[in-house]
MIMI-932352 format. One record per residue: residue in three letters; y negated, x, z of N, C-alpha, C, O in turn. Coordinates in steps of 0.2 Angstrom, whole numbers, padded with zeros to 4 digits, always signed. Example, Ala and Ser with C-alpha at 12.3 -4.5 7.8 and 13.67 -1.06 7.14 Angstrom:
2
ALA+0028+0066+0039+0022+0062+0039+0016+0066+0039+0017+0071+0042/SER+0011+0064+0035+0005+0068+0036+0000+0064+0039-0006+0067+0040/
END
This chain:
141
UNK-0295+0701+0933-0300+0705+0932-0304+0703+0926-0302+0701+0921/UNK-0311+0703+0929-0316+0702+0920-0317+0708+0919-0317+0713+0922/UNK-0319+0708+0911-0319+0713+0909-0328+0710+0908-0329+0708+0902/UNK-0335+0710+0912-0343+0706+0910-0344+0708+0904-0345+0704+0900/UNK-0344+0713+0902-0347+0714+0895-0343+0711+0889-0346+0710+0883/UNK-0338+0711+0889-0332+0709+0884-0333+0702+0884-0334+0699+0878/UNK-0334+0698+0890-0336+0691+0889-0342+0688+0888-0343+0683+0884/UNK-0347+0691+0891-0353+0692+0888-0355+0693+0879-0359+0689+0876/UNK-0352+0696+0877-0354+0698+0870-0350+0691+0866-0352+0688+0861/UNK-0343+0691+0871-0339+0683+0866-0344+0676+0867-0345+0671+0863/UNK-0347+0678+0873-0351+0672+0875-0359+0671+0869-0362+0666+0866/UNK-0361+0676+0869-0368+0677+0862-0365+0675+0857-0368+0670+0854/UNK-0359+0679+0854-0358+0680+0848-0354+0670+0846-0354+0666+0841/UNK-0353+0668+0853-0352+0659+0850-0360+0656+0850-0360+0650+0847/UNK-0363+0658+0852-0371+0654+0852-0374+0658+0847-0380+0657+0845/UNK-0372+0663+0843-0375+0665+0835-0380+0663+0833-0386+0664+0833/UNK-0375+0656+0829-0379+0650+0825-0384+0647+0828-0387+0644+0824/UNK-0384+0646+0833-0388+0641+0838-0395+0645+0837-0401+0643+0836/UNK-0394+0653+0838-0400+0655+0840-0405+0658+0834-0411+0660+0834/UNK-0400+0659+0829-0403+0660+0822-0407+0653+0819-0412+0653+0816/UNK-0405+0648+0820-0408+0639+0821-0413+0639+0822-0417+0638+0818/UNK-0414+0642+0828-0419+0644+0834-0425+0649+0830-0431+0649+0829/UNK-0421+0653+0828-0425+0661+0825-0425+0661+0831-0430+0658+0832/UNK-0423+0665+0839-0423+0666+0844-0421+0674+0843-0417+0675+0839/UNK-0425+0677+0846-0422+0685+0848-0419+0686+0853-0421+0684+0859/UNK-0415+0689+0854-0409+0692+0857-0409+0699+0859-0409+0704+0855/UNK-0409+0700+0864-0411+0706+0870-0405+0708+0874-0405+0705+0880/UNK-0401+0711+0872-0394+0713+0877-0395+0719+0881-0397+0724+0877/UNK-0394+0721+0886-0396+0727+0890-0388+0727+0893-0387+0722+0896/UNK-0383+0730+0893-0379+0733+0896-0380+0740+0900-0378+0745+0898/UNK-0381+0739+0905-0385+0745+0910-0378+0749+0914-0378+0755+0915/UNK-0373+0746+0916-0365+0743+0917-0360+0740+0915-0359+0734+0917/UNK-0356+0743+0912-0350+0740+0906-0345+0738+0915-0342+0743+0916/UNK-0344+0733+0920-0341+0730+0926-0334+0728+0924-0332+0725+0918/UNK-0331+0730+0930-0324+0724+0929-0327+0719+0934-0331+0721+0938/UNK-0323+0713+0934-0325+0708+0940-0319+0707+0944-0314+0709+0942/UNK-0318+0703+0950-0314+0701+0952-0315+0693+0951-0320+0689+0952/UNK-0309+0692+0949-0312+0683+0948-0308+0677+0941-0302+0678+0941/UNK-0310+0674+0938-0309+0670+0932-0310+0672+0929-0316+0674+0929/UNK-0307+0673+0925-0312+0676+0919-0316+0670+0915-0322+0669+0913/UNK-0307+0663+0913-0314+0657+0910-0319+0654+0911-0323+0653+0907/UNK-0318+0653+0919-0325+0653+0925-0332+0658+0924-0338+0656+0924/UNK-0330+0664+0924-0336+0668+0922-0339+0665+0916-0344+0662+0917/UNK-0335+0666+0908-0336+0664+0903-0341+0657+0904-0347+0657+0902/UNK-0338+0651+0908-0342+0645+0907-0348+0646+0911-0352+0641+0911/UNK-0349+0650+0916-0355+0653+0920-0360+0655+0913-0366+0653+0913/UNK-0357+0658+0910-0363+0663+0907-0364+0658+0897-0369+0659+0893/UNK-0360+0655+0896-0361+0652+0891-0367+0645+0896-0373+0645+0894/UNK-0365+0641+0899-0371+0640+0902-0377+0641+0902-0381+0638+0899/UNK-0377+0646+0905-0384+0649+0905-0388+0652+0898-0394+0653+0898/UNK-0383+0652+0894-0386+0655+0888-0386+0648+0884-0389+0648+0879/UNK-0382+0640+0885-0382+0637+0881-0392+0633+0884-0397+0632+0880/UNK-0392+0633+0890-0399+0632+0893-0404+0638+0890-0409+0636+0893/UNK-0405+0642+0888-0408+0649+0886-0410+0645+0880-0416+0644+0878/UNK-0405+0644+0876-0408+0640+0870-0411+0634+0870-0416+0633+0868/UNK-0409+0629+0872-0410+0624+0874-0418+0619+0874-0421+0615+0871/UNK-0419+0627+0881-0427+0627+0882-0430+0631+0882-0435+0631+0886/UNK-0430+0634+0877-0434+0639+0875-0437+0636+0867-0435+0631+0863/UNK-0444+0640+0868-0446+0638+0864-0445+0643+0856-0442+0648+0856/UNK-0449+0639+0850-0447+0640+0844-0449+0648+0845-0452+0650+0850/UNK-0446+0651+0840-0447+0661+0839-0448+0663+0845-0453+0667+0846/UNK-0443+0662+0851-0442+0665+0857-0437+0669+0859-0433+0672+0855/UNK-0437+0669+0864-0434+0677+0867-0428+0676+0872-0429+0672+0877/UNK-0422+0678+0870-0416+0680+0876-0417+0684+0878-0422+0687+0875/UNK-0414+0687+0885-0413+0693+0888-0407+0692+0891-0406+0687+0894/UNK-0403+0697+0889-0395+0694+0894-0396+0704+0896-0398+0708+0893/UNK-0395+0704+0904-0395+0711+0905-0390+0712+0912-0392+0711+0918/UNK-0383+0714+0911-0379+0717+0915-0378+0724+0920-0375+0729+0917/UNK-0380+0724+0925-0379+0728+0930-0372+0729+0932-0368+0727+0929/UNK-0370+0731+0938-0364+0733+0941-0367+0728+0947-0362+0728+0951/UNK-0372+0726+0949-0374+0720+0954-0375+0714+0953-0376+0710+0958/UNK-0377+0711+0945-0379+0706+0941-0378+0705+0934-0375+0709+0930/UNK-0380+0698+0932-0383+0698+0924-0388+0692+0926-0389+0688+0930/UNK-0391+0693+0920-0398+0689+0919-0397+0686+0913-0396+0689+0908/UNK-0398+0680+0915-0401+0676+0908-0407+0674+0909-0409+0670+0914/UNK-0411+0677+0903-0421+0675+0903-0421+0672+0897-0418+0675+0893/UNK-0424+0668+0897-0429+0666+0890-0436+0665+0893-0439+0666+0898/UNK-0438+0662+0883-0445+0661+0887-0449+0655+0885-0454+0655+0881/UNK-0445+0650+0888-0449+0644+0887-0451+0642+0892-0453+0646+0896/UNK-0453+0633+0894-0461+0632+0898-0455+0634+0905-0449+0634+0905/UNK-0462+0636+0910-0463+0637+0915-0459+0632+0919-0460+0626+0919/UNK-0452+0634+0923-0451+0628+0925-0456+0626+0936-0456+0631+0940/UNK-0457+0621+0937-0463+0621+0943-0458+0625+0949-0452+0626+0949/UNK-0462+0626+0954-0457+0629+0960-0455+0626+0964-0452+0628+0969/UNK-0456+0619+0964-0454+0614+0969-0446+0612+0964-0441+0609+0967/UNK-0446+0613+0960-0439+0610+0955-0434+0615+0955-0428+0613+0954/UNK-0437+0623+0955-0431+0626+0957-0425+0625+0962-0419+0625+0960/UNK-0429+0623+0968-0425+0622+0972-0421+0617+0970-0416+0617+0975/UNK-0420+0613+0966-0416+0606+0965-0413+0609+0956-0407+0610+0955/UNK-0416+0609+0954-0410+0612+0948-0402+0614+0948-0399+0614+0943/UNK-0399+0616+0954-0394+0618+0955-0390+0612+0959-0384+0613+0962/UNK-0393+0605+0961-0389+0599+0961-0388+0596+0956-0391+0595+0951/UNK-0381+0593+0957-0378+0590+0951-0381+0583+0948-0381+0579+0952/UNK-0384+0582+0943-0386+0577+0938-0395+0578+0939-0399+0573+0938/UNK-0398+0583+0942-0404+0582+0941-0405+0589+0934-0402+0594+0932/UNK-0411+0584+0934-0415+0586+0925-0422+0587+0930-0423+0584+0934/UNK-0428+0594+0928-0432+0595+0930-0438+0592+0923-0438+0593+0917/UNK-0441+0588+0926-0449+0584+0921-0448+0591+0914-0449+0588+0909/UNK-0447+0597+0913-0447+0601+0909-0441+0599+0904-0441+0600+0898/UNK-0434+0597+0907-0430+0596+0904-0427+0589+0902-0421+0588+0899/UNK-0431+0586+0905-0429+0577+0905-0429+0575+0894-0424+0572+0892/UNK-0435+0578+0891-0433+0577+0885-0427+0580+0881-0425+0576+0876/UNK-0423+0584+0881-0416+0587+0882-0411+0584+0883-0410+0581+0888/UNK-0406+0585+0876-0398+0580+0878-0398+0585+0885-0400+0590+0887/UNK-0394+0581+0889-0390+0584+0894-0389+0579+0898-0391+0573+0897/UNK-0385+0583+0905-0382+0575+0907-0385+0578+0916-0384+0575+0921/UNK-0388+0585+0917-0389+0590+0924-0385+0590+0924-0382+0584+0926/UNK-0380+0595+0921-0375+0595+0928-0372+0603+0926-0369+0606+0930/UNK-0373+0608+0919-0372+0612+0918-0374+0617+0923-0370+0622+0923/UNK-0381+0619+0928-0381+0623+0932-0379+0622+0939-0379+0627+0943/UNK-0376+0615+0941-0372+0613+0946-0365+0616+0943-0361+0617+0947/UNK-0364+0617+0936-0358+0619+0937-0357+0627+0937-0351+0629+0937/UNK-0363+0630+0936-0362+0636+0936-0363+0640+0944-0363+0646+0945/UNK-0365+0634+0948-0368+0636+0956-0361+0634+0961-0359+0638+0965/UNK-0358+0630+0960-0349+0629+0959-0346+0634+0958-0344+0637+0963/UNK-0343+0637+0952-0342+0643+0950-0345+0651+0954-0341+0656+0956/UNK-0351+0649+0954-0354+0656+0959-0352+0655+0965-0350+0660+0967/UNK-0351+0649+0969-0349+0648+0975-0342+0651+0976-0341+0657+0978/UNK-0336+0647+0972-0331+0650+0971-0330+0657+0973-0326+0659+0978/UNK-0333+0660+0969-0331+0667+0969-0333+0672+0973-0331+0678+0973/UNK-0340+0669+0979-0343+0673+0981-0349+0676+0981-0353+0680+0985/UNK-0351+0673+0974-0357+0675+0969-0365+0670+0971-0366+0664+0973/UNK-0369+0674+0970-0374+0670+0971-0380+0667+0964-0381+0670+0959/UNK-0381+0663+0965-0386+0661+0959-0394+0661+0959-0397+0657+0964/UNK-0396+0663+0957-0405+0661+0960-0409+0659+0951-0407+0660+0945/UNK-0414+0657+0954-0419+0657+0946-0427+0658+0949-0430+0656+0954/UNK-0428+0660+0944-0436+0663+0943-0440+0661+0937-0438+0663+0931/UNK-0445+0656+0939-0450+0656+0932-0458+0656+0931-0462+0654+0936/UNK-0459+0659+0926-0468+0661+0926-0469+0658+0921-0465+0655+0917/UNK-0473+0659+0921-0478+0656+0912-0475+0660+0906-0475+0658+0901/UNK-0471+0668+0907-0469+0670+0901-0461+0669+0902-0459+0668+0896/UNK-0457+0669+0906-0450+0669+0908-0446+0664+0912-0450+0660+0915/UNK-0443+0663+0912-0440+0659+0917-0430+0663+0914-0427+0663+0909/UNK-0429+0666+0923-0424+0668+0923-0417+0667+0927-0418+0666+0933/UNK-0411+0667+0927-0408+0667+0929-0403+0669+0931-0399+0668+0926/UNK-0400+0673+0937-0400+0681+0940-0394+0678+0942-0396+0672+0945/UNK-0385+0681+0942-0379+0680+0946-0380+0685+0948-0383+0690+0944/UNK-0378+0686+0955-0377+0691+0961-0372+0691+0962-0370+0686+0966/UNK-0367+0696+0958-0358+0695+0960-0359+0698+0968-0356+0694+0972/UNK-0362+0703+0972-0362+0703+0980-0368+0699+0983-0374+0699+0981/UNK-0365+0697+0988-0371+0693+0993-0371+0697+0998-0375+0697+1003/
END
């Protein structure tokens, strides 16, 4: 059993430093304090993931949004726009979108969190605009 919010909050409270670096604002919405059925460490590298990319690519004096449902959580920031022909390929292993080519990385962080969502049943999606770009686990399909 996960306990989301309890791993969530451990998952922020390790990227702290990162985002105070950043001067990044930090937006937690718990709307559903959830248990999961699942990994718990699995969940954990799901959502540090996402929030390790949150900072990553986001730009300076910018914005998280971590917000948990009883159907979801979300990780938004707000950095550039990523295009919509890229979405669809950001969730294979070793590709980099032209937004994220100047970035240490190796792609392969959100193939490991689409792995993970697989595992469990979970689905993964992303959404980006000129002000956000988000990324939404769906614990039911």
């Amino acid at each position: 059993v996960i306990p989301a919010k309890t791993i969530i909050e451990r998952a922020l409270k390790s990227y702290d430093q990162e985002m105070k670096k950043a001067n990044l604002q930090l937006v937690l919405t718990i709307i559903d304090d959830i248990k999961l059925k699942g990994d718990l460490v699995l969940f954990e590298r799901c959502v540090s993931n996402l929030l390790e990319n949150a900072i990553k690519f986001n730009k300076k004096d910018g914005r998280i949004e971590v917000i948990l449902d009883r159907r979801s959580v979300k990780v938004a920031n707000t950095g550039k726009q990523l295009p919509k022909e890229e979405i669809e390929r950001i969730f294979d292993r070793f590709y980099q979108s032209d937004v994220s080519r100047s970035a240490k990385g190796y792609g392969i962080g959100l193939a490991i969190v689409k792995k993970i969502c697989d595992l469990h049943g979970w689905k993964i999606s992303a959404e980006s605009s000129t002000s956000l770009t988000t990324f939404t686990i769906f614990f039911h399909s």
